[in-house]
C-alpha positions as CSV (number, residue, x, y, z in Angstrom):
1,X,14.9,10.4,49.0
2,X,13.9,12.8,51.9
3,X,12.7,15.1,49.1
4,X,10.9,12.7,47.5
5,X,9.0,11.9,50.7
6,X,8.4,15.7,51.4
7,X,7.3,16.1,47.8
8,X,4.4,12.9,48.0
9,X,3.3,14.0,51.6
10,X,2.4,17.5,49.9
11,X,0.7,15.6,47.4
12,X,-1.7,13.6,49.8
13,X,-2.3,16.7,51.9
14,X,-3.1,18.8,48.6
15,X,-5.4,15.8,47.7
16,X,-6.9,15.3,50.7
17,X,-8.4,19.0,50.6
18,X,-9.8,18.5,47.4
19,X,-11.4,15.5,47.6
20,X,-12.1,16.2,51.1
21,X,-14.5,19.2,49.9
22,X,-17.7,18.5,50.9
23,X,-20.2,18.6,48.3
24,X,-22.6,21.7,48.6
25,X,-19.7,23.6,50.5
26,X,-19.2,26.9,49.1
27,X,-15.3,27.3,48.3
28,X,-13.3,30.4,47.9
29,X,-13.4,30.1,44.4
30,X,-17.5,29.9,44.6
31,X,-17.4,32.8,47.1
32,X,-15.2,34.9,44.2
33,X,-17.7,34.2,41.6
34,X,-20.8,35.0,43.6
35,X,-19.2,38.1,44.8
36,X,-18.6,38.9,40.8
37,X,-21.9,38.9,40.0
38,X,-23.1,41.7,41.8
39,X,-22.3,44.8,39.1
40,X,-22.2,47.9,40.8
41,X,-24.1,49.7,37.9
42,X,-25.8,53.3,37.9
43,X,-29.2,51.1,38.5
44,X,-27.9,48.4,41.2
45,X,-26.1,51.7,43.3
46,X,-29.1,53.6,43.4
47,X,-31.4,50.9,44.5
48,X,-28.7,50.0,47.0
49,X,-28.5,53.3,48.5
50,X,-32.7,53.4,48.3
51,X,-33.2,50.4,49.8
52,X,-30.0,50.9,53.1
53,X,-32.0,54.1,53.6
54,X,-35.8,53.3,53.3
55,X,-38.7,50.7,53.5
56,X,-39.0,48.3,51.1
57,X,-42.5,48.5,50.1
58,X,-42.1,52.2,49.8
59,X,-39.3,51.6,47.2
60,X,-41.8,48.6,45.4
61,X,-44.7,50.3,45.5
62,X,-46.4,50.6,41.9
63,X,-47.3,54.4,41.4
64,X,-49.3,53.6,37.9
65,X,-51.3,51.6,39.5
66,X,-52.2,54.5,41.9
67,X,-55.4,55.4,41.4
68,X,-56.2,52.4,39.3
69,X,-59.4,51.0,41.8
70,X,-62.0,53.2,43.3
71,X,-64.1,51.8,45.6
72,X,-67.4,52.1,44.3
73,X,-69.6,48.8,43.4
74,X,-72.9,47.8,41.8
75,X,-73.7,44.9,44.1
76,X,-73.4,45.7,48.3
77,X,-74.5,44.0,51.0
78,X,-76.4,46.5,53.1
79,X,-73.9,46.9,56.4
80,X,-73.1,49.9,58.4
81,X,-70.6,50.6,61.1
82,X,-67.3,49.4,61.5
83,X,-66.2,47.1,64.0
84,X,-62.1,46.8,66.0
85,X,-60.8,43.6,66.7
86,X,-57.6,45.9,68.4
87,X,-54.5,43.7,69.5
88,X,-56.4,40.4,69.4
89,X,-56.2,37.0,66.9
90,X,-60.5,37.2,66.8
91,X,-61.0,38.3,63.3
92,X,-62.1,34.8,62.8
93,X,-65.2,35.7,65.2
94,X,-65.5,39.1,64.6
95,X,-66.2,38.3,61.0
96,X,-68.8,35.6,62.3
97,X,-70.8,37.8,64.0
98,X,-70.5,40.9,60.9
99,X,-72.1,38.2,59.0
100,X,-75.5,38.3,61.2
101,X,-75.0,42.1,62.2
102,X,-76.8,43.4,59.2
103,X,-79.5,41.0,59.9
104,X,-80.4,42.2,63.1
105,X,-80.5,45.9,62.2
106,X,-82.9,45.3,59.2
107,X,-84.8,43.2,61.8
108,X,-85.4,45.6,65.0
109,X,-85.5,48.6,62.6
110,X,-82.1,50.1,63.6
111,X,-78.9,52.3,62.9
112,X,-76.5,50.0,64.8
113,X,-75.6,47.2,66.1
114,X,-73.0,45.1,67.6
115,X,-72.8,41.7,69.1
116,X,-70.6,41.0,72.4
117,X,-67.7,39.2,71.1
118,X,-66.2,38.8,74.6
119,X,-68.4,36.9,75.3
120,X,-68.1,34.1,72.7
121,X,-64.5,34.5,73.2
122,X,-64.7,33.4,77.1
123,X,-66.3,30.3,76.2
124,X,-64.3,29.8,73.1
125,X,-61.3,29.4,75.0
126,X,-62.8,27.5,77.7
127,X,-63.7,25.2,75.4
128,X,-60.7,25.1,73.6
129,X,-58.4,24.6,77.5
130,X,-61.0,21.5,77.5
131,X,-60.5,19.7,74.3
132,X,-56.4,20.6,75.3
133,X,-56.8,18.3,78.2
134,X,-58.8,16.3,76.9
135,X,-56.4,15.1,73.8
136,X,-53.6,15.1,76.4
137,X,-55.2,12.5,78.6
138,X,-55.9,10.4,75.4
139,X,-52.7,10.7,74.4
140,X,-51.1,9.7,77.5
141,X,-49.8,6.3,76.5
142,X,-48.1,8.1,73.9
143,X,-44.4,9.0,74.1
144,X,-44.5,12.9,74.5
145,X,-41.6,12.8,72.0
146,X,-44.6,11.8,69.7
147,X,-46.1,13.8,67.0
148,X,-49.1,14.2,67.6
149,X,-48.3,14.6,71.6
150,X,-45.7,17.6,70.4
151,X,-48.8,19.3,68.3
152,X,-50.6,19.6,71.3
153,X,-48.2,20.9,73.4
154,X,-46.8,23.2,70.6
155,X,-50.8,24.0,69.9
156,X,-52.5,24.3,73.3
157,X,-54.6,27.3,72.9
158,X,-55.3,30.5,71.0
159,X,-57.7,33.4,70.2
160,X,-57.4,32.9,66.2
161,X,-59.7,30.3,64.6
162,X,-62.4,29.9,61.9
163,X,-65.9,29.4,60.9
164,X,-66.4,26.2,62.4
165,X,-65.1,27.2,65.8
166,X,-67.9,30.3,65.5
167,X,-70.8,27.3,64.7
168,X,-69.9,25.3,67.8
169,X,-69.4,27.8,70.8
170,X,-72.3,30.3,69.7
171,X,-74.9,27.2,69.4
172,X,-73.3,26.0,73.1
173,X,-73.6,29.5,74.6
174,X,-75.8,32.2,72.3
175,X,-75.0,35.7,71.9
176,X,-75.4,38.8,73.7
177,X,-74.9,42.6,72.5
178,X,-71.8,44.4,73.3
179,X,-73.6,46.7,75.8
180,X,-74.3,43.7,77.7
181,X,-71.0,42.3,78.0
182,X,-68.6,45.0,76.8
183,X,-64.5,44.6,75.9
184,X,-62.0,44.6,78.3
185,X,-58.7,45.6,78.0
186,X,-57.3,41.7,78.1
187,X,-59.9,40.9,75.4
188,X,-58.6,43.7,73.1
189,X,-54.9,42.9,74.2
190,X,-54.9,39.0,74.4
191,X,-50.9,37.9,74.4
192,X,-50.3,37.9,78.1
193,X,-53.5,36.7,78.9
194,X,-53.3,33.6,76.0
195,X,-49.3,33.0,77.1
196,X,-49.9,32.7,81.2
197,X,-53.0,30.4,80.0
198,X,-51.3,28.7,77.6
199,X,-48.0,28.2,80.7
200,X,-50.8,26.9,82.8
201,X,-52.5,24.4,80.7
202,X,-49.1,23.2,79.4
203,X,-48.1,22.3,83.3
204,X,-51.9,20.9,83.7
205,X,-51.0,18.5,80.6
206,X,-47.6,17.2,82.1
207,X,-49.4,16.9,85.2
208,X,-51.7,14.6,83.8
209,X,-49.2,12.7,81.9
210,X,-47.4,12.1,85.2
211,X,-50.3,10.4,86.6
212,X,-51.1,8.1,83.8
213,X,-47.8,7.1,83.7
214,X,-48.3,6.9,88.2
215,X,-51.1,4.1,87.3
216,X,-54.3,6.6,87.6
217,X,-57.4,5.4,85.1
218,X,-59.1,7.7,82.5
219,X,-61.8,8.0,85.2
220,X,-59.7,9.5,87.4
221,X,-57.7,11.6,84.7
222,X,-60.7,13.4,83.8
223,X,-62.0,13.8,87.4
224,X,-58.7,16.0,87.6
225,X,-59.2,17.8,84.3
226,X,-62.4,19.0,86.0
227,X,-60.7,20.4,89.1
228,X,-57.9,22.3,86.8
229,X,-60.7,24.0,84.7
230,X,-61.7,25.9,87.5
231,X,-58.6,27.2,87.5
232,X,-58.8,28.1,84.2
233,X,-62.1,29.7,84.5
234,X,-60.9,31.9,87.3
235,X,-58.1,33.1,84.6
236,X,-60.8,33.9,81.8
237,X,-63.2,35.7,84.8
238,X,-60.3,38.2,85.9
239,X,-59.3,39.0,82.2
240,X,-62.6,39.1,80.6
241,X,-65.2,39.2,83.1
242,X,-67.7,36.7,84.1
243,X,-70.2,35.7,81.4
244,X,-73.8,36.7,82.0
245,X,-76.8,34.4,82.6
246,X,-79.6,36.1,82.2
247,X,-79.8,40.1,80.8
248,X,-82.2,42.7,79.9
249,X,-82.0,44.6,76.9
250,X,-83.4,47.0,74.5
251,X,-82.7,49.5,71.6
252,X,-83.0,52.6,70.0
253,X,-84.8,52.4,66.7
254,X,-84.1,54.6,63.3
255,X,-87.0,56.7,63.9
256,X,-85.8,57.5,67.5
257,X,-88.3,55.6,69.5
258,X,-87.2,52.9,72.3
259,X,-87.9,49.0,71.8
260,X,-89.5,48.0,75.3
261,X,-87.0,46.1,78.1
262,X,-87.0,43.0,77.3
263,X,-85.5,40.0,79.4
264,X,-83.2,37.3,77.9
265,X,-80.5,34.5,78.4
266,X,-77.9,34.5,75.9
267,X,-79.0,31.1,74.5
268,X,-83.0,32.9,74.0
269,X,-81.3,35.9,72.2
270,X,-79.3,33.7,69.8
271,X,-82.4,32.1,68.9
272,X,-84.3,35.4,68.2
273,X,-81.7,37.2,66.3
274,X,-79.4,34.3,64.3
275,X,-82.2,30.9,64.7
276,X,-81.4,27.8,66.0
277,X,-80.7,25.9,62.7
278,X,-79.4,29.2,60.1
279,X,-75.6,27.4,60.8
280,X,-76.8,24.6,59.4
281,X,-77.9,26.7,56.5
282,X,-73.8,27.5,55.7
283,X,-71.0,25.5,53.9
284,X,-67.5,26.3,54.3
285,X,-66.1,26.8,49.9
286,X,-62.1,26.4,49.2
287,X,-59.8,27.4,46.9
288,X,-56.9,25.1,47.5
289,X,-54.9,24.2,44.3
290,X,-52.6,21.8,45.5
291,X,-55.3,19.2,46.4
292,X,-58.2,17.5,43.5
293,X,-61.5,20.0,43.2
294,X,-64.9,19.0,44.2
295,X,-63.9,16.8,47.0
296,X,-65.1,17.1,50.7
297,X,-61.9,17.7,53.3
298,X,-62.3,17.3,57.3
299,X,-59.0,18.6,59.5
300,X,-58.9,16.0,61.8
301,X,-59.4,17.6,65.7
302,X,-59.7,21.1,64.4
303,X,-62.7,22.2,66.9
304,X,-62.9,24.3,70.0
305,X,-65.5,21.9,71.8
306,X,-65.5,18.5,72.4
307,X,-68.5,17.8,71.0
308,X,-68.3,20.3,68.3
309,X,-67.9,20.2,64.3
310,X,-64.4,19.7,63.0
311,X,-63.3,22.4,60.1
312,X,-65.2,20.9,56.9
313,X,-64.9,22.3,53.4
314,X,-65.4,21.6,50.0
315,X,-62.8,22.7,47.4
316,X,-63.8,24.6,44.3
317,X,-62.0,26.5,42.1
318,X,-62.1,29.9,41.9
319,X,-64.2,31.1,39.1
320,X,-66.9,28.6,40.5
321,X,-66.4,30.3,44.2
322,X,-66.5,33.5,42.5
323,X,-70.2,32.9,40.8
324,X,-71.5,31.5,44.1
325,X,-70.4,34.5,45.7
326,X,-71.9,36.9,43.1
327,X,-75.3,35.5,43.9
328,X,-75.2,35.9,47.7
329,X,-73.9,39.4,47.6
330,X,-77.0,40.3,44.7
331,X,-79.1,38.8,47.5
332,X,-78.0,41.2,50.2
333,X,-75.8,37.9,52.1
334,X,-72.8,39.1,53.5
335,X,-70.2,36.1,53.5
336,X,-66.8,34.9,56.0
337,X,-64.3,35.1,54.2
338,X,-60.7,34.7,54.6
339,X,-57.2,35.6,52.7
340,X,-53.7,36.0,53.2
341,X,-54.3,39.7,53.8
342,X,-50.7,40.5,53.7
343,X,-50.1,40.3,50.4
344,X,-49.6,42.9,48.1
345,X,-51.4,45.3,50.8
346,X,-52.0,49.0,50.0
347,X,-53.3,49.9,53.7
348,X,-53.0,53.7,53.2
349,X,-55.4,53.5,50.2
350,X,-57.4,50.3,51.3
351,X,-56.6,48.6,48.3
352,X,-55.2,44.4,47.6
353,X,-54.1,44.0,44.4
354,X,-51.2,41.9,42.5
355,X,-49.7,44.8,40.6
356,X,-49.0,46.9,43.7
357,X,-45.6,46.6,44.6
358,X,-43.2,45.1,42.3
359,X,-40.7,43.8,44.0
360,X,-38.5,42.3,40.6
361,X,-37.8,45.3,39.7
362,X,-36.6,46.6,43.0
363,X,-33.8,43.8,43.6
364,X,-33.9,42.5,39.7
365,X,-34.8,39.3,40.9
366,X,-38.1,36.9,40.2
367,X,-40.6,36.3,42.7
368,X,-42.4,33.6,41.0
369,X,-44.0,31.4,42.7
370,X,-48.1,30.4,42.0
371,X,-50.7,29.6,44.5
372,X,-49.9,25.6,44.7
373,X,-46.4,26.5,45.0
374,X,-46.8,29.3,47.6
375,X,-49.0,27.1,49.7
376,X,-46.6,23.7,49.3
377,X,-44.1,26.4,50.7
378,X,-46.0,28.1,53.2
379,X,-44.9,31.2,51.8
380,X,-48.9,31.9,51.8
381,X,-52.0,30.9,53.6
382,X,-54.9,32.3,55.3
383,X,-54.1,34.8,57.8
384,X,-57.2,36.7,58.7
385,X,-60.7,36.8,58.1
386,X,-63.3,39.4,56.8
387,X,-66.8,40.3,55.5
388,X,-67.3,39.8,52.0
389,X,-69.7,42.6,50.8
390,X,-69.2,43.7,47.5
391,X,-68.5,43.3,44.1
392,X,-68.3,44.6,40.7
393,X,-68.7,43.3,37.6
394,X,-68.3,44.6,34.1
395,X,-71.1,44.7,31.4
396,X,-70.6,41.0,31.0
397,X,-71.7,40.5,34.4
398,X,-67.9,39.2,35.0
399,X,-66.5,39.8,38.2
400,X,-63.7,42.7,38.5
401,X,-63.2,43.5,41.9
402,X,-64.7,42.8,45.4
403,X,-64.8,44.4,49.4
404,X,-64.2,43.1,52.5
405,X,-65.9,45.0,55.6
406,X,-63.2,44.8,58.1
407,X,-62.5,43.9,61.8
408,X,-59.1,46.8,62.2
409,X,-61.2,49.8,62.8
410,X,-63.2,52.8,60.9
411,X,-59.1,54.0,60.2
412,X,-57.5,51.2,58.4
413,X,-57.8,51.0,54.8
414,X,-60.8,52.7,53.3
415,X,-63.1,53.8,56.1
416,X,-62.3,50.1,57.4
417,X,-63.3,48.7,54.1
418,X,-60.7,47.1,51.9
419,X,-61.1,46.6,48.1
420,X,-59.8,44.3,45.8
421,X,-58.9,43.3,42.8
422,X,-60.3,40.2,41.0
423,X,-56.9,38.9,40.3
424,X,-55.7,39.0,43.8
425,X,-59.3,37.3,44.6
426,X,-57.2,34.3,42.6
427,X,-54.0,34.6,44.4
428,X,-54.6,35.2,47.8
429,X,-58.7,33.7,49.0
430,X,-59.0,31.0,50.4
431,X,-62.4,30.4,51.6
432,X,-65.8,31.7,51.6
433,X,-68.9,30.6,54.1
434,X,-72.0,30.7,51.9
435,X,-75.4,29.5,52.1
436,X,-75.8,26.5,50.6
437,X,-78.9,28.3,48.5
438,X,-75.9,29.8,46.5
439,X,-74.6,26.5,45.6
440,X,-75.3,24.5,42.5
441,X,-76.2,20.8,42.6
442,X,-72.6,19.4,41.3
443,X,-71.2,21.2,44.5
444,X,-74.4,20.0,46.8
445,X,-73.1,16.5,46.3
446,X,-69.8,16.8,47.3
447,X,-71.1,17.2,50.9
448,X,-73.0,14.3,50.6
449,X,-69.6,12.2,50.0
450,X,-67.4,10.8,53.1
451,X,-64.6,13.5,53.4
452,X,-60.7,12.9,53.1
453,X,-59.3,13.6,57.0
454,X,-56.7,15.8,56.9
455,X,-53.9,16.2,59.9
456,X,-54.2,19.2,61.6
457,X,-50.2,20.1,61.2
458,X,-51.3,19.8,57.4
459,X,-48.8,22.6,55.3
460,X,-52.4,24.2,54.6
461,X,-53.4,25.1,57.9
C-alpha cells in the first residue's frame, strides 16, 4: 500500500511538470534540437571565425557590385559647395536652405553661398519649447498617465524635423547668411544643449500641471508659460548666440567685384532671396505603401509654431514620384528629400544601393522583408534628409539612378555627394518637396481633398 502511494504521488508530480509546461516555453528537449541545427560545416566555421573577428558589413559587403555606379549624370541641378551639419539632428533644415542656395548664387552672380542655419535653428526651438508648453497646459485635465500627456513628455523638444517645420519658422523669422550669424560649437554639437533644455522644459511642464490641478485658469497658465520662456531664451542665447535684428551685408561676385553694403533685417533678406509666397509654391510627395495612394495625410500636432502648418503630404507611388522628380531636376529645381539613409550604405564609395551588402549569404539566413512590412515594423523609416540633384536615365528616358547633395561634409561619400541606385530610390525614399508645377492634375486634386489626421506616435513617423 505505502508503495502504491509512493508510486501515484510520482505520478502526479511527473504529471504536473508536463502539463504544467507553459506553452511557448522553450524545454530542454527544444533547447537540444535548436542547438542541433547549427552544423559546424567548412562554410558555417569560416564565417564564424570572420564574423568573431571583424565587422559585419565588411564581411557582407558585395565586391561585384564594386564599381557597378559611377557618379556621372545627364540631368544636374546646378549646385556648388558642400555644406556640414557636424554632430547635430538639422539635416532637415540644412536641406531646406540647399534647396534655395543655388538660387541665390545664380541670382547675385556668385561662387558661394551659404545661409545661417543657426539662426533658424534658435527660433526653431524656441518655437518648438512654446508649442511644448503649450500642449501641456491643454492637456492639463488629462491624467499624465495618458497617451497623449506621455507623448509630450517623451517628445518635448529636438533639433531633427522636416519640411514643414522649415516653411513655418523661416516665414516667422527670415534668413540671414552664415557670415552674419555663424555656428557655434553648441549648434554643431546639440546633445547637451537639447538634453539640459529638454530637463528644463520637462520640470516647466510638471510645474504647470501642478497648478492646474492647484485651481489656476488657462489665463493664468499661460501668463506663466511666458515667464518660463525667458528662461528658455536665455539657454538658446548662451549656446547659440543672440539672433540678429538688423544686419549689413554684401558679397563677392564671380568676376571678383564687391556687391555694395547693403542694410537688412532677416525678415527683408528672406523676401529678397527666397519671396514671400515661393513655400506656398511646394508640396510635400510620399511614398508610403502601407496606407491607399492618392490621398492627402495631416500628422496631427506635428509643427514647430503654434500657429504654424502641420506635416501635410500626399502619397504617390513611386514611379509617379519618380517622373515628377525627373522634370524638376531637367528644370534645374533642386528638391528635399528624405530616406532611410542607413540602408545598404557604401560611405567609403558614396554609393546606396540594394545589392551592396548581402547579408543572407553571410549568416545563411533571409532578410526579407518589403517596404510595407519594414515600415509596419519599424525596421525602416526616414532618417535624414538631403538635396535631390540628379539623375540619370537610359535611352528610354527611364530613370536609373539619382544624387543627393549632402549635409555630412565635402569628406563623406563622394565629395559629399551620394549616388544611388533606382532600386534603392524604391526601397528606401520616402518623400520629396516639389513644386507643384511638376505635378500633374490627378495629383493637384488630392490637395484639394480634406486630409486623413494622422497621430503623431503613428509607426510612420
Amino acid at each position: 500500500m505505502i508503495k502504491k502511494s509512493i508510486g501515484l504521488g510520482c505520478l502526479l508530480a511527473l504529471s504536473s511538470v508536463v502539463f504544467g509546461q507553459k506553452q511557448g516555453e522553450l524545454t530542454k528537449a527544444d533547447i537540444q534540437e535548436i542547438r542541433g541545427s547549427y552544423k559546424k560545416d567548412s562554410y558555417t566555421k569560416a564565417m564564424e571565425n570572420a564574423l568573431s573577428n571583424n565587422d559585419v558589413k565588411s564581411i557582407a559587403y558585395n565586391r561585384e557590385n564594386a564599381g557597378k555606379f559611377d557618379h556621372y549624370f545627364k540631368y544636374k541641378v546646378d549646385v556648388n559647395g558642400i555644406t556640414d551639419q557636424e554632430s547635430s539632428g538639422r539635416c532637415w533644415l540644412f536641406t531646406s536652405l540647399n534647396v534655395f542656395r543655388p538660387k541665390v548664387m545664380d541670382a547675385y552672380k556668385t561662387s558661394s553661398f551659404e545661409f545661417s542655419q543657426v539662426y533658424l535653428s534658435f527660433w526653431d526651438l524656441f518655437e518648438k519649447s512654446n508649442l511644448f508648453l503649450n500642449n501641456i497646459i491643454e492637456t492639463s485635465k488629462q491624467p499624465i498617465t495618458d497617451r497623449e500627456v506621455r507623448w509630450y513628455f517623451d517628445e518635448v523638444i529636438g533639433d531633427g524635423g522636416v519640411w514643414n517645420l522649415f516653411v513655418n519658422v523661416a516665414g516667422k523669422y527670415g534668413a540671414v547668411p552664415k557670415s552674419v550669424m555663424p555656428e557655434t560649437h553648441s549648434s554643431n554639437n546639440t546633445r547637451w544643449m537639447n538634453k539640459l533644455l529638454v530637463r528644463k522644459l520637462r520640470e516647466d511642464g510638471i510645474r504647470l500641471r501642478q497648478a492646474a490641478e492647484q485651481g489656476a485658469k488657462k489665463k493664468e497658465l499661460y501668463a506663466k508659460k511666458k515667464e518660463m520662456m525667458k528662461a528658455v531664451y536665455r539657454m538658446l542665447c548662451l549656446n547659440l548666440g543672440e539672433p540678429v535684428k538688423e544686419f549689413e551685408w554684401r558679397f563677392k561676385k564671380k568676376d571678383g567685384s564687391l556687391s555694395e553694403l547693403k542694410r537688412y533685417t532677416p525678415q527683408s533678406f528672406y523676401d529678397e532671396v527666397i519671396g514671400k509666397e515661393s513655400l506656398n509654391d511646394y508640396v510635400m510627395i510620399m511614398n508610403d505603401p502601407t496606407r491607399p495612394y492618392y490621398k492627402l495625410y495631416e500628422i496631427r500636432n506635428y509643427r514647430n509654431t503654434e500657429e504654424g502648418v502641420n506635416w501635410k503630404y500626399v502619397n504617390l507611388p513611386n514611379d509617379v514620384i519618380k517622373q515628377f522628380a525627373v522634370e524638376s531636376i531637367k528644370d534645374n529645381q533642386a528638391m528635399y528629400a528624405s530616406c532611410d539613409v542607413g540602408k545598404q550604405i557604401d560611405s567609403k564609395h558614396g554609393i546606396l544601393d540594394t545589392d551592396n551588402y548581402d547579408y543572407n549569404a553571410v549568416y545563411g539566413v533571409d532578410f526579407g522583408m518589403n517596404k510595407k512590412e519594414r515600415i509596419y515594423t519599424r525596421d525602416s523609416g526616414s532618417s535624414h534628409a538631403m538635396t535631390l540633384v540628379a539623375v540619370d536615365v537610359d535611352k528610354n528616358g527611364k530613370s536609373t539612378k539619382w544624387q543627393f547633395e549632402n549635409s555630412w561634409g565635402a569628406k563623406s561619400g563622394h565629395k559629399g555627394y551620394l549616388t544611388f541606385s533606382d532600386d534603392w530610390f524604391d526601397n528606401y525614399m520616402f518623400r520629396v518637396v516639389i513644386k507643384k508645377k511638376y505635378l500633374d492634375q490627378k495629383s493637384l486634386d488630392v490637395l484639394k481633398k480634406k486630409p486623413v489626421v494622422l497621430p503623431p506616435w503613428d509607426f510612420m513617423y
